[in-house]
Structures are given as structure tokens and as C-alpha cells.
VOGU-3710 file (C-alpha; in Angstrom, 3 decimals, decimal comma):
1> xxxxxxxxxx> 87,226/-12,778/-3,647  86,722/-13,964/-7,247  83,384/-13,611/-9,272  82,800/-17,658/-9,273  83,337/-17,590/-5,324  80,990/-14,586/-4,900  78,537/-16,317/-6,904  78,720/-19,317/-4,808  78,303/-17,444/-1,565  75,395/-15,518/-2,855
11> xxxxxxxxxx> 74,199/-18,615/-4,513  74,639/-20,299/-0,387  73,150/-17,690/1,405  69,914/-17,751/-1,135  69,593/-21,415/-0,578  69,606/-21,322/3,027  66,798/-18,774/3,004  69,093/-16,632/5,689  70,292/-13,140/4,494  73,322/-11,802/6,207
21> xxxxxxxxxx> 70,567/-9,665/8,349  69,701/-13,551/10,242  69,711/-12,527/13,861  69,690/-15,077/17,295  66,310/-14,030/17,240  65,224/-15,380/14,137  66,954/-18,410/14,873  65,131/-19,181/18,194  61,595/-18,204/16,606  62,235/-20,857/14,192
31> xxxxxxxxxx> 62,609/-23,456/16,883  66,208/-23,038/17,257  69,142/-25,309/15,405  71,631/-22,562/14,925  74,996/-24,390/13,426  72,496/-25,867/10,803  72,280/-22,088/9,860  73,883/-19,734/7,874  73,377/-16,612/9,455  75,350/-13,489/11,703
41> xxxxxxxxxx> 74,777/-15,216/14,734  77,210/-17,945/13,798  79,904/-15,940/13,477  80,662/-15,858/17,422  80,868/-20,160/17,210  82,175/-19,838/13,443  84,575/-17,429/13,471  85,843/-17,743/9,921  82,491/-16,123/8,586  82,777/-13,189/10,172
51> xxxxxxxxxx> 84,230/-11,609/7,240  80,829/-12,583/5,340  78,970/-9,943/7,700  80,207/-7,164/7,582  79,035/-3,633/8,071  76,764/-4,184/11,014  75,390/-2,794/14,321  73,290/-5,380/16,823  71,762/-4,890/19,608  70,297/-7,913/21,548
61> xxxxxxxxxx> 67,948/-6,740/24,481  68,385/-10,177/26,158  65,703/-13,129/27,589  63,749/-12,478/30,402  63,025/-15,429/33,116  60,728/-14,128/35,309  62,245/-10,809/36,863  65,398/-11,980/35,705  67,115/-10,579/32,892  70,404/-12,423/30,714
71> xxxxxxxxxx> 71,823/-12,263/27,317  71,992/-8,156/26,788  74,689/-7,674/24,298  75,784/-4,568/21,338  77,975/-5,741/18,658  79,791/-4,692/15,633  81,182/-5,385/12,324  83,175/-3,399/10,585  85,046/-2,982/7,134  88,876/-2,496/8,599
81> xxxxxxxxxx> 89,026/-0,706/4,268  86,811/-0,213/1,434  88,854/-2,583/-0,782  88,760/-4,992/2,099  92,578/-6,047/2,342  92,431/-5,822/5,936  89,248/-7,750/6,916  86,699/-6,836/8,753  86,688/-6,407/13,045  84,393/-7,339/15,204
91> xxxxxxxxxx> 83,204/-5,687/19,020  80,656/-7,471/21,189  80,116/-6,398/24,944  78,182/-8,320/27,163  76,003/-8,095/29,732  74,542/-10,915/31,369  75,906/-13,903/29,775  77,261/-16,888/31,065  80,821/-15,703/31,842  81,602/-13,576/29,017
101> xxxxxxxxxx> 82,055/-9,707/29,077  83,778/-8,525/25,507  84,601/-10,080/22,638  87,438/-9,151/19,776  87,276/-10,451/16,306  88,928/-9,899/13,510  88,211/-12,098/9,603  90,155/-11,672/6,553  88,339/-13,205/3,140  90,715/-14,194/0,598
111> xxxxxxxxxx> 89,529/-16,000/-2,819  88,136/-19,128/-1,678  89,562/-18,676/2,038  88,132/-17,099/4,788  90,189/-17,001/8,449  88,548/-15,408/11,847  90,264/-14,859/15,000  88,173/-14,005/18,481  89,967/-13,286/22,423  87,162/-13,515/24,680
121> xxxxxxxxxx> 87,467/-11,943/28,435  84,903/-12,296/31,214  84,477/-12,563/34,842  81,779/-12,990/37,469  81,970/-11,814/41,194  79,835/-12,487/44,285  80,125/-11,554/47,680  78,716/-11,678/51,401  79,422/-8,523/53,127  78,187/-10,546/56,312
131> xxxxxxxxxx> 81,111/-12,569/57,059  83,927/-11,182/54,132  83,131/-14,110/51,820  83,774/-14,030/48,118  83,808/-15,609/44,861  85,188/-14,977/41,295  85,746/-16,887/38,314  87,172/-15,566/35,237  87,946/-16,967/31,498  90,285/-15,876/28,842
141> xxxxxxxxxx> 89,154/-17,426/25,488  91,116/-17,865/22,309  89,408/-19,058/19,058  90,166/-19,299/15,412  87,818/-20,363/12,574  88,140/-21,737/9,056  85,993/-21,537/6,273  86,766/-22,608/2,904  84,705/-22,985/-0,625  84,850/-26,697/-1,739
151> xxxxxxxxxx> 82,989/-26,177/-4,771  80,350/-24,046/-6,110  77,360/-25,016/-3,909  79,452/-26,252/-1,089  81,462/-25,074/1,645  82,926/-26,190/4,853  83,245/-24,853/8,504  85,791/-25,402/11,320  85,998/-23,721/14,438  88,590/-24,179/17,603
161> xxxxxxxxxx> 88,606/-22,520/20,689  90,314/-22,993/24,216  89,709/-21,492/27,528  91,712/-20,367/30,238  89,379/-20,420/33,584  90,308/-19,713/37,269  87,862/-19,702/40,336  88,673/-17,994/43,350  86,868/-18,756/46,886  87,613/-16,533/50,017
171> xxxxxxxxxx> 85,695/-16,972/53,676  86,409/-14,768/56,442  89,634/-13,477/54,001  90,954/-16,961/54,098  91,211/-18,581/50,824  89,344/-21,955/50,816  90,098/-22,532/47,051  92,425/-20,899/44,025  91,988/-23,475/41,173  93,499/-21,814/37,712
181> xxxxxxxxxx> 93,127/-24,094/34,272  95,080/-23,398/31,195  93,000/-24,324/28,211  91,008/-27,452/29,833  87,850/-26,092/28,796  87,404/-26,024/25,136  85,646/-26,469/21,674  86,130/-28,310/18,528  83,573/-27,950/15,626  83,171/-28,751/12,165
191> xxxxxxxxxx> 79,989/-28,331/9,541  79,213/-28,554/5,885  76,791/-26,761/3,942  76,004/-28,688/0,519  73,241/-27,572/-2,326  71,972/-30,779/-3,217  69,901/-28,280/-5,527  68,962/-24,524/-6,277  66,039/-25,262/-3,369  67,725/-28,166/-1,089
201> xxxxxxxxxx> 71,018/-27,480/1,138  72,169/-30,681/3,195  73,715/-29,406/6,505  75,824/-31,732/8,448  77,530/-31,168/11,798  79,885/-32,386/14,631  80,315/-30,883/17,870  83,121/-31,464/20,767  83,078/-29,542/23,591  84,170/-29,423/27,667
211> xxxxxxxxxx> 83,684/-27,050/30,438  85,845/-27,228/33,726  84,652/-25,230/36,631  84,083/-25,731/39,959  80,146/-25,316/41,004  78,215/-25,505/44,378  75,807/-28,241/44,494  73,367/-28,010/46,776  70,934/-31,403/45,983  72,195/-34,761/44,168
221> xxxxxxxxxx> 70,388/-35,878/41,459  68,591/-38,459/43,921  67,327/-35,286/45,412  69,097/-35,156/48,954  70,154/-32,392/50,228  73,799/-31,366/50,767  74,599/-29,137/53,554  78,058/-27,987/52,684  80,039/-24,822/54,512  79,051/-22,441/52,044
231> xxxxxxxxxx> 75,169/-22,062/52,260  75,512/-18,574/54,561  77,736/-17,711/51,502  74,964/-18,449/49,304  76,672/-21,085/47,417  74,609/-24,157/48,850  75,972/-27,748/49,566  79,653/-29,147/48,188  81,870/-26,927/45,899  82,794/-29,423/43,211
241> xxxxxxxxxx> 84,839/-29,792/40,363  82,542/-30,080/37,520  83,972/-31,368/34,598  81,277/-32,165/31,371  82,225/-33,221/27,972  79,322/-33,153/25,129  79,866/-34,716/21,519  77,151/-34,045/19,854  76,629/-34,883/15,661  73,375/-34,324/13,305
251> xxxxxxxxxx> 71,682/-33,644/10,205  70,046/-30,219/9,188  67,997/-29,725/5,869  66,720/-26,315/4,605  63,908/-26,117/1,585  63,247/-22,646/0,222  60,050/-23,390/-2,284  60,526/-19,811/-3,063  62,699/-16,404/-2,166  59,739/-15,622/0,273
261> xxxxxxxxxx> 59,162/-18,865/1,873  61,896/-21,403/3,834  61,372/-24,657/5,815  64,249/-25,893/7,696  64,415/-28,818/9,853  67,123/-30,932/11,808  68,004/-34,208/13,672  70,304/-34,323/16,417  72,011/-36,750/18,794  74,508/-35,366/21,519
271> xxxxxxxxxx> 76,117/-37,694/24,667  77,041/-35,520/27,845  78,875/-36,690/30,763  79,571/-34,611/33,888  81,842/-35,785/36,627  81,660/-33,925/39,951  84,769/-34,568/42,197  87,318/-33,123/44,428  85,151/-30,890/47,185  86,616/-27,572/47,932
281> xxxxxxxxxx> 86,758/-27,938/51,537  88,329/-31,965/51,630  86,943/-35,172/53,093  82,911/-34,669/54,370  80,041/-36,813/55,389  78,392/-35,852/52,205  78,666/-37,540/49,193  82,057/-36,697/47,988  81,577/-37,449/43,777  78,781/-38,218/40,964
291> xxxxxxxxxx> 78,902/-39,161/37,413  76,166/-38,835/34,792  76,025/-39,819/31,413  73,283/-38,618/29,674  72,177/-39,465/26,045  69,564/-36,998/23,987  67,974/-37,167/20,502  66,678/-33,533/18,958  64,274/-33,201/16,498  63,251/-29,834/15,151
301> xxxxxxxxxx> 61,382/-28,244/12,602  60,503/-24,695/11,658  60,027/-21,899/9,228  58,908/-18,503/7,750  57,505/-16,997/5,410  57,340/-13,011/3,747  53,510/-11,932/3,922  54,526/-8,172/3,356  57,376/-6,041/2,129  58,052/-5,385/5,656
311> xxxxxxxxxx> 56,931/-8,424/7,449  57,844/-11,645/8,130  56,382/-14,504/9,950  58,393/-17,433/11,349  57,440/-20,064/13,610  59,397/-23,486/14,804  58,976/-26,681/17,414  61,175/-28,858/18,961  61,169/-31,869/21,330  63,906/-33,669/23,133
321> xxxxxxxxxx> 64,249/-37,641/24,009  67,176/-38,208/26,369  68,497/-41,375/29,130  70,614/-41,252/31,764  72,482/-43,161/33,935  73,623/-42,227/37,146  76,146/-43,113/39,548  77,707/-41,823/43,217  81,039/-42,776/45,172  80,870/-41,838/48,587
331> xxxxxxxxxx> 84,100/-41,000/51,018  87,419/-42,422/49,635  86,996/-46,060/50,698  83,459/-46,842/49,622  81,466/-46,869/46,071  77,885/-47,127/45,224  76,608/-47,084/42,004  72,846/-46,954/40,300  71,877/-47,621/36,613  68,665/-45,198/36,445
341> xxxxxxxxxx> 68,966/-45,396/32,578  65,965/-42,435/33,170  64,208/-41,940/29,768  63,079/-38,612/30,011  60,647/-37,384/27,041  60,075/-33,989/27,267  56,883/-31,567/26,029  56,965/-30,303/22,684  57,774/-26,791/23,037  57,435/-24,461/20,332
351> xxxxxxxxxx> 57,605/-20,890/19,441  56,616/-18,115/17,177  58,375/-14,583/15,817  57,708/-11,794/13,743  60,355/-10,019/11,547  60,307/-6,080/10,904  62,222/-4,811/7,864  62,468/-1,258/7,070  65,302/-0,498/4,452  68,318/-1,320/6,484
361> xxxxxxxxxx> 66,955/-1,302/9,715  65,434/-4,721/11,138  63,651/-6,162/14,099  63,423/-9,390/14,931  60,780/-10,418/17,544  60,196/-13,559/19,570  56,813/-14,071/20,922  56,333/-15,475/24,785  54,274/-14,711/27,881  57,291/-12,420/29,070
371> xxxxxxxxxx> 60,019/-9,679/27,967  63,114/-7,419/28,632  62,071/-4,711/30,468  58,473/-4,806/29,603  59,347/-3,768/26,193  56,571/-6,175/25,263  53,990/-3,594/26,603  55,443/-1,112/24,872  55,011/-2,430/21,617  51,720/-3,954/22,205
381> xxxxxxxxxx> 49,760/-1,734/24,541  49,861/-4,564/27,412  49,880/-3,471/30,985  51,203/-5,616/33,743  54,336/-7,594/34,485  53,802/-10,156/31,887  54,451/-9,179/28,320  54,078/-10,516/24,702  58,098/-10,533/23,678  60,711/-12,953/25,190
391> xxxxxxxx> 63,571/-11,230/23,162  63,850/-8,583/20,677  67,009/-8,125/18,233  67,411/-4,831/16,695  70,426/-4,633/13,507  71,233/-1,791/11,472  73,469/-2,253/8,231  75,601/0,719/7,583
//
């Protein structure tokens, strides 16, 4: 890369108040608002800035939802050569996540260019012993990313990826279902970070992305109940289709008064619509499709700021203003359709965090009423089953 593009970067990364050590974490303590965020959480959305983070171990110890633990993952990034001709790699295993199990990446930085590649396997599995039922879905995902300097206080982010997803439903050894998509789920995204001034970075961003899976659906969203040929399987009600598409667009803004202190804070609109159709197990007394179209508005707002050499405090709120309208076709003769147009304002919900820096080692904490595996009491001296930390990210830069 050439001195004027290293500059730039350097010159980004200060403005945005996020070092390359910016964990999920930190992120979520600042009330959340990630793509409006430089940091090395990104790079698994962004995959052209992977070659920005390089040298890097993480360990996420995951949410906790009661007794319920998700989002466990180890990653990391490594120099592929000293001189870095061959780009930097990338290793994430999962554990817990939505669908995904291991990631590969691979980035390559060249002058004002910078190119990331990801293939993305997962699977999930569930049977009933009881009566030899099963089901398994699994995804293949293939992404690339773009990022490339516009100018010396500006650059621009792309990022593509595509999904090939397959579910698998067995009862008594007979299969009820083997649907297999080639790249119908998928993601499109583009952003733009923009230094307005050595303290103000302008962060906009666009979003497209679908899902296609099937999903059992035990309740409509008029709250009846649908008692489909699955519940001893533990998949309540109808096995639909479920087929959502989200575009999604906004604003982010990031102030750093100072090299200690950063305010960041973002707008966002998204539109979601989700189409359940085709039941697994054909034509039923139930209600045999839905569509909802839901429209939401985002505002957050957070921050940090350095107290001590080795601590950090962050904090962050957001709230969420959506509609929706609703409608249902029942059998394959007869529609009926309602307009709810809900509006649905939700609480304010905020959140605090702490950040732990000691040389290269960090800790970023997020502060709730629970934690992974009442690590919480460990760091605080609390006894019971409710803790002080919701999730805990630990990095080491080698």
C-alpha cells in the first residue's frame, strides 16, 4: 500500500474513534449500528477489510438468554507473509449461531484496493428418537467484498454474498420434504465512509438482503393456533416456505471531540416482507399462506470515553418505530385479507460496557442482568444464576 493510502486509512480509523482492536462487543455496548462502523467485526459482512485486521486472535464467549447460550465463536487473522504479498487468512468456528459452523477468508490489500473472499459451511440437526423423525438444514455461503480508497478521507464498501440452503424432513424414515435452493438466499451491501473533517465522518449505507427456508409455524400473527403433523416432532403447526426480503438504507455520524472520547449516532429505515407459502405436508384446514410487510425507523445513539490507561467506558440507546400490514389466503380457492397497518413503538432499550486494555490483550464487556456461563460471577463476586455480563469478547494481537 502506498504512504498517501496508509495515511488515509490511519487518518479513517482515527476519525471513526474504532481501532482495529473494535470487537462485536464494543459495538453492542454502544447501542449497536455496526455497518456505520469501522471496526474487526465488519469484516465477516465486509469482507474486503479483512486485510485491514490482521494479526488477530478472538474469542467471543456468546449471549446468554436465560439458560440458553448462542453466538460462541474463536477466530483468526493471519499475515499469509511478512511483506504481505499474499494477504492475510481468516478462521472462524462457530458454535451456536444461526446456521453457520466455519468460516474461510482470505483479503489481499493492494495500493488503493482491497479484495476479500469468505466460503461459509453450516448445518443444524434435530431429531425425535420416539417415532424416527428428523430434520436438517444446511447452507453453503459464498461472499466477496470490495473496498476501495476514493480519496484521502473517503472510502467505499461493497459486499456480495449468496447462499446455497437445503432442508431435509424425515417422519417414521419417510421423507415428507427435500427442498434444496441454489443461491436464493442472499446479500447485497454497499457503504461509504466520508471525513467531512479531522473530527466528523458521514457514514452512509444500503442494505439488500433475502432468506429462503422453510420454518414451522405454530401460531399466525392473529394468534391462532395451528395444529400441523409435526408438533410430536417438536416442530409445531404448518412447515412453510418462508421467504423475507429486507432493504434497509440510513445515515450514521461519528464525532471524536478528542482521541479519548467518541459519540456516534445513526438513523435507519428498513422495509421487510415475509411470505409464508407452500405447506410441507399439501392442502390442510389450516391456513395455508400469510404475507407481512413490515416498515421500521431506527434511531440510535451512543458512545465512550477513555477514563484510564486501561479502561474504557461506553454506553449506547436505541428505539425502534415500525407498521405492519398483514394479510392471509386460506385453501386454494378462497382469500382474506386485513390491513392492521399495526404501529408498534417499542421501549427504549439501552445498554452499557466496559473496555479492558492491557498491552495487546483486550476485553470487551457488556453489562446485563445475565451471562455465558456465569462468567459474570466470576468477575464480579456475584452468586446465583443471574450475572452482571451479557457477553464478553476477549482479542489478542500477535
Amino acid at each position: 500500500m502506498s504512504r498517501r493510502a496508509t495515511a488515509a486509512l490511519t487518518a479513517l480509523l482515527l476519525l471513526a474513534a474504532l481501532p482495529a482492536a473494535a470487537t462485536s462487543t464494543r459495538v453492542l455496548s454502544m447501542g449497536g449500528g455496526g455497518d456505520y462502523l469501522e471496526d474487526v467485526d465488519n469484516v465477516q459482512r465486509w469482507p474486503g477489510t479483512l486485510a485491514t485486521y490482521a494479526d488477530l486472535l478472538l474469542l467471543e464467549l456468546g449471549d446468554r438468554y436465560v439458560t440458553e447460550r448462542s453466538g460462541q465463536a474463536l477466530g483468526a487473522h493471519v499475515s499469509l507473509d511478512g511483506a504481505g504479498r499474499y494477504g492475510v487468512a481468516g478462521l472462524w468456528v462457530f458454535d451456536g449461531g444461526p446456521e453457520t459452523d466455519a468460516r474461510l477468508m482470505w483479503s489481499l490489500k493492494r495500493a488503493n484496493w482491497q479484495v476479500g473472499l469468505q466460503y461459509s459451511i453450516g448445518s443444524r440437526f434435530h431429531s425425535n428418537q420416539q417415532n424416527d423423525s428428523w430434520f436438517e438444514r444446511t447452507m453453503t455461503q459464498y461472499g466477496v467484498g470490495l473496498r476501495r480508497e476514493l480519496a484521502s478521507r473517503t472510502w467505499i464498501d461493497l459486499a456480495c454474498e449468496g447462499s446455497n440452503t437445503g432442508d431435509y424432513l424425515f417422519l417414521d424414515y419417510v421423507p415428507v420434504m427435500q427442498d434444496e435452493r441454489d443461491l436464493d438466499s442472499f446479500g447485497l451491501r454497499w457503504r461509504l465512509f466520508h471525513g467531512l473533517s479531522e473530527r466528523l465522518v458521514l457514514a452512509p449505507c444500503m442494505v439488500w438482503e433475502r432468506t429462503l427456508n422453510h420454518e414451522g409455524i405454530g401460531w399466525d400473527w392473529f394468534g391462532r393456533f395451528l395444529p400441523g403433523s409435526f408438533s410430536d416432532f417438536n416442530i409445531d403447526g404448518i412447515h412453510y416456505l418462508n421467504d423475507t426480503s429486507t432493504i434497509s438504507g440510513g445515515l450514521g455520524l461519528v464525532l471524536l471531540p478528542d482521541p479519548d472520547r467518541m459519540l456516534q449516532a445513526s438513523l435507519t429505515w428498513s422495509r421487510t416482507e415475509r411470505e409464508l407459502s407452500d405447506p410441507a405436508e399439501g392442502d390442510a384446514v389450516e391456513l395455508l399462506g400469510q404475507d407481512v410487510t413490515s416498515t421500521a425507523l431506527t434511531v440510535r445513539l451512543g458512545g465512550e470515553a477513555r477514563v484510564l490507561h486501561w479502561l474504557t467506558v461506553r454506553g449506547g440507546a436505541w428505539k425502534t418505530m415500525s407498521t405492519s400490514d398483514v394479510s392471509s389466503r386460506w385453501h386454494d380457492t378462497v382469500y382474506w385479507s386485513t390491513d392492521h397497518h399495526n404501529f408498534k413503538d417499542e421501549a427504549m432499550d439501552a445498554s452499557l460496557g466496559l473496555g479492558l486494555h492491557l498491552g495487546d490483550f483486550l476485553a470487551d464487556l457488556l453489562i446485563t442482568d445475565s451471562a455465558p456461563f456465569r462468567t459474570g460471577s466470576l468477575l464480579t463476586g456475584t452468586s446465583g444464576g443471574d450475572a452482571l455480563w451479557s457477553k464478553i469478547t476477549l482479542q489478542v494481537v500477535f
